[in-house]
C-alpha positions as a Markdown table, in Angstrom:
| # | Residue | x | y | z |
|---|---|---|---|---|
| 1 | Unk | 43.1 | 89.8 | -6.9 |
| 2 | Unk | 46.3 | 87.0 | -6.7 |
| 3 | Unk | 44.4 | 83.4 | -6.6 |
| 4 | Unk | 46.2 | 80.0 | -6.3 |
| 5 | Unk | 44.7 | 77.2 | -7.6 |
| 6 | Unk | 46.1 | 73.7 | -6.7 |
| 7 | Unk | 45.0 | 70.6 | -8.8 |
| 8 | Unk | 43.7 | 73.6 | -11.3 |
| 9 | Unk | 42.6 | 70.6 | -14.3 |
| 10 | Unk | 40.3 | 69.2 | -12.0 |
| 11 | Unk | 36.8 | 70.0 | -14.1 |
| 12 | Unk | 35.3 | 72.0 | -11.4 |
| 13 | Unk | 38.4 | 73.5 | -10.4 |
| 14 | Unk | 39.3 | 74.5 | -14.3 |
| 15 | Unk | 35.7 | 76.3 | -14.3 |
| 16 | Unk | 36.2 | 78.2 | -11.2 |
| 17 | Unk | 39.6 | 79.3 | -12.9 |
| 18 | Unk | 37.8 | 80.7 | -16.4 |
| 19 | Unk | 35.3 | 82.5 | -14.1 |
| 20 | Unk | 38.3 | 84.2 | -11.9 |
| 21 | Unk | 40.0 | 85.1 | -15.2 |
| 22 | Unk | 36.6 | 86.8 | -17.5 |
| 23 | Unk | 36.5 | 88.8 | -14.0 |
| 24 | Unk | 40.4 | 90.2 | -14.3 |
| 25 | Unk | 41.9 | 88.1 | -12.0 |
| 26 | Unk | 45.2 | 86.7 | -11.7 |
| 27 | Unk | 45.2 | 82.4 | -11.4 |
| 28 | Unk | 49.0 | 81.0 | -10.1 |
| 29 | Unk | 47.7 | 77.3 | -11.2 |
| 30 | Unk | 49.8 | 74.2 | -10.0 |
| 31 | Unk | 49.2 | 70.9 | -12.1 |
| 32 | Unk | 50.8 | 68.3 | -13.6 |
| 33 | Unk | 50.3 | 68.3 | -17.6 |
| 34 | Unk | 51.4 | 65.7 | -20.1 |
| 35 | Unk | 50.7 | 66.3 | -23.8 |
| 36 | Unk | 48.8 | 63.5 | -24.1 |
| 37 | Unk | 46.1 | 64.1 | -21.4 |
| 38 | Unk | 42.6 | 65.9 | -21.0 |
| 39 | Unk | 44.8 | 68.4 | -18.6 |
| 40 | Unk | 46.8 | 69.6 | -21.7 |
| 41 | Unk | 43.7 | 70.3 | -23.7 |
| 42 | Unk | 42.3 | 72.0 | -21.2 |
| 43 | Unk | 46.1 | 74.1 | -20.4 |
| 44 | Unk | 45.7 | 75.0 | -24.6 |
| 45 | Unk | 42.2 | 76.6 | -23.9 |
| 46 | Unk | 44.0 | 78.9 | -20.9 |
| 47 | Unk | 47.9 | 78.7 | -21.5 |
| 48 | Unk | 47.9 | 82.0 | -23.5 |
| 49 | Unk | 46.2 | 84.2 | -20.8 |
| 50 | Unk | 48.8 | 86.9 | -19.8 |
| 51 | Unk | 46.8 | 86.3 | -16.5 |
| 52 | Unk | 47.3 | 82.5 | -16.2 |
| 53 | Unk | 50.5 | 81.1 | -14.7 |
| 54 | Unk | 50.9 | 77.7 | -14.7 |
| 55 | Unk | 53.5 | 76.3 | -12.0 |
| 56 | Unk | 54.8 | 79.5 | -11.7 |
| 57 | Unk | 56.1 | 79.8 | -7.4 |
| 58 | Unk | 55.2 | 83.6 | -6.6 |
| 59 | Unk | 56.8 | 85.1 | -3.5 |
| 60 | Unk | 53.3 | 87.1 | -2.8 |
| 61 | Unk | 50.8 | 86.4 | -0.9 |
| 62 | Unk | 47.7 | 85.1 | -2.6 |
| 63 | Unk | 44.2 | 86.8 | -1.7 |
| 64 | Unk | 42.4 | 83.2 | -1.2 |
| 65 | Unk | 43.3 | 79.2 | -2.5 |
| 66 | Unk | 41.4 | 76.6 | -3.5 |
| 67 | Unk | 42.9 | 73.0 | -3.3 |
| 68 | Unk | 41.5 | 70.3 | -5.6 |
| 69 | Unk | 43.9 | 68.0 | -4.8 |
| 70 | Unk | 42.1 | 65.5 | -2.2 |
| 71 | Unk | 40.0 | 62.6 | -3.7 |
| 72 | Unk | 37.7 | 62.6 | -0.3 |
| 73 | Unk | 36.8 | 66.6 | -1.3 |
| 74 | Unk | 35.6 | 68.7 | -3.4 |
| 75 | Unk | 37.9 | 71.1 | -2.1 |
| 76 | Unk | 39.9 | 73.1 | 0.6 |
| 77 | Unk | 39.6 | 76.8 | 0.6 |
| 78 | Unk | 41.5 | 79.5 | 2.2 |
| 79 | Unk | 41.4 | 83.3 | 1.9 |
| 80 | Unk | 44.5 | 85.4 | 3.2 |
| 81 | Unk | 45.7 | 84.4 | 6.4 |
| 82 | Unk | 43.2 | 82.0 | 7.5 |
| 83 | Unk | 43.8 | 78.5 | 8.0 |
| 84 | Unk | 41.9 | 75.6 | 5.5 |
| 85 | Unk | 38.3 | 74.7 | 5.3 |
| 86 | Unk | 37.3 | 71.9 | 4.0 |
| 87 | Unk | 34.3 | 71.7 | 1.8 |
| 88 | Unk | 32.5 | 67.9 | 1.1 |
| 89 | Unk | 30.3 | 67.2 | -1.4 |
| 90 | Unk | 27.7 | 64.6 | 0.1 |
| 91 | Unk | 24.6 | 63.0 | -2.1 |
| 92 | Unk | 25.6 | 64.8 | -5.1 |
| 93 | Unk | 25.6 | 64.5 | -8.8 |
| 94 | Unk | 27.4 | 67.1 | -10.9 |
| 95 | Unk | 25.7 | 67.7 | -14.5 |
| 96 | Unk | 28.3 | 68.4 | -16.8 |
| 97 | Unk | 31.0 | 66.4 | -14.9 |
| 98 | Unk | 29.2 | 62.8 | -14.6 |
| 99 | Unk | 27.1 | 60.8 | -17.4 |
| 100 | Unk | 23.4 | 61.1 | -16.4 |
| 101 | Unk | 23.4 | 57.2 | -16.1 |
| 102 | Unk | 25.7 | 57.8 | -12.6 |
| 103 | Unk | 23.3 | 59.7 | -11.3 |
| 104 | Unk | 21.8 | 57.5 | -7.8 |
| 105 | Unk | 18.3 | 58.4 | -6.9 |
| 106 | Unk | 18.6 | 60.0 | -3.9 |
| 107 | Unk | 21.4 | 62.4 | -5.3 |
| 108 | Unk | 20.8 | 66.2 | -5.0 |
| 109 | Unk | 21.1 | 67.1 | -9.0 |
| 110 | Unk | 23.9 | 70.7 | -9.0 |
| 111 | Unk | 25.1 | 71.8 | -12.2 |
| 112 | Unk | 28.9 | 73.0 | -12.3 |
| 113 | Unk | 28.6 | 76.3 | -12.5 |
| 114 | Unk | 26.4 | 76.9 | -9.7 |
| 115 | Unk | 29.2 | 75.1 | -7.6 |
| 116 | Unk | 31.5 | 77.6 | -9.3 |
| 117 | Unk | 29.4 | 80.6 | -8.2 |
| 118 | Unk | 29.3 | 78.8 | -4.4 |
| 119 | Unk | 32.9 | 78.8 | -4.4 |
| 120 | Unk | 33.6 | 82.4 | -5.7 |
| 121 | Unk | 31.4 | 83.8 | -3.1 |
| 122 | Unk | 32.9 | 81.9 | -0.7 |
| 123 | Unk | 35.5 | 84.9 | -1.7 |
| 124 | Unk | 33.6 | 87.4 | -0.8 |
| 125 | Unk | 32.2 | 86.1 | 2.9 |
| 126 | Unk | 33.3 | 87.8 | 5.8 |
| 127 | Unk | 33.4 | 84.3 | 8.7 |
| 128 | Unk | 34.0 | 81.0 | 6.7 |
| 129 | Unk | 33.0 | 77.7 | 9.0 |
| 130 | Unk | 35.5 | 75.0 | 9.3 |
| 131 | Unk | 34.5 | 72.8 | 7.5 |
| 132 | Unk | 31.5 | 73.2 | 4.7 |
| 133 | Unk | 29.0 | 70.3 | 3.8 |
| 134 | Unk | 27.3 | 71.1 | 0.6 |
| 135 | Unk | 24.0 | 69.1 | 0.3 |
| 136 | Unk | 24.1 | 67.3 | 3.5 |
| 137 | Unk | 22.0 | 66.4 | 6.0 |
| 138 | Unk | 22.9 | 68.0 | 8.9 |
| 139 | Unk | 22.1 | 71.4 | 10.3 |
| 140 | Unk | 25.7 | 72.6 | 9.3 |
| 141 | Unk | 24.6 | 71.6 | 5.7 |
| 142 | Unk | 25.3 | 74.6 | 2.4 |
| 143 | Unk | 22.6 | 73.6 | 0.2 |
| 144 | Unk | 22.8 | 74.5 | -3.9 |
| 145 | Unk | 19.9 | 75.4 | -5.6 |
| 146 | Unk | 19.6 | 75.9 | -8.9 |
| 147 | Unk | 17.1 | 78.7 | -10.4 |
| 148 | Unk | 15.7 | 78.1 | -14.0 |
| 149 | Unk | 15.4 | 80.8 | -16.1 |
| 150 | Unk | 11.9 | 80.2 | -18.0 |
């Protein structure tokens, strides 16, 4: 599977790439990366992936996209031939992104990778809404849960 990532050093977005490649997949990632940024560190960790292609323009036709490029999103995803949807993060706090002292009380508490996972089967779903609330109030709402493993 051909998967474009757009802002692909965003933390979430860098995740979703290392689960995309374990799996065999191929990542077109479009960034901008300075050697003396977080980006590059985290371009070192993935650069050498015959699978990885950083900036790299492909004439082919990618099987979905994720764009983590807006600062009002989490994301935009799009499989093949189908037009953006927008998905919003609302009354969230990401472990392993934020400091625990960020955390507001009445934020739902989602750890990356179960966000990765939510995005990734995204993939797999048939009908994709237009737009995707994840944690919100409405009836629309995606809620994450996370499952401990006692």
């Amino acid at each position: 599977m051909k998967i474009l990532v757009n802002g692909c050093f965003h933390r979430i977005a860098f995740d979703l790439i290392e689960h995309y490649l374990n799996e065999g997949n191929e990542i077109f990632g479009f960034d901008e990366v300075e050697e003396d940024d977080d980006k590059f560190n985290l371009y070192a960790l993935i650069g050498r992936n015959a699978l990885f292609h950083l900036n790299k323009q492909e004439k082919t036709h990618y099987d979905c996209a994720y764009d983590f490029t807006s600062k009002q999103l989490l994301c935009q995803f799009s499989k093949k031939n189908s037009q953006k949807v927008p998905i919003q993060l609302e009354d969230t706090f990401i472990s392993g992104l934020h400091p625990a002292e960020e955390r507001e009380e009445q934020a739902y508490e989602v750890h990356i990778q179960d966000i990765v996972h939510f995005l990734v089967n995204l993939n797999h779903c048939s009908l994709v809404p237009d737009y995707i609330r994840v944690n919100g109030k409405d009836e629309q709402s995606v809620h994450i849960i996370s499952f401990l493993n006692i």
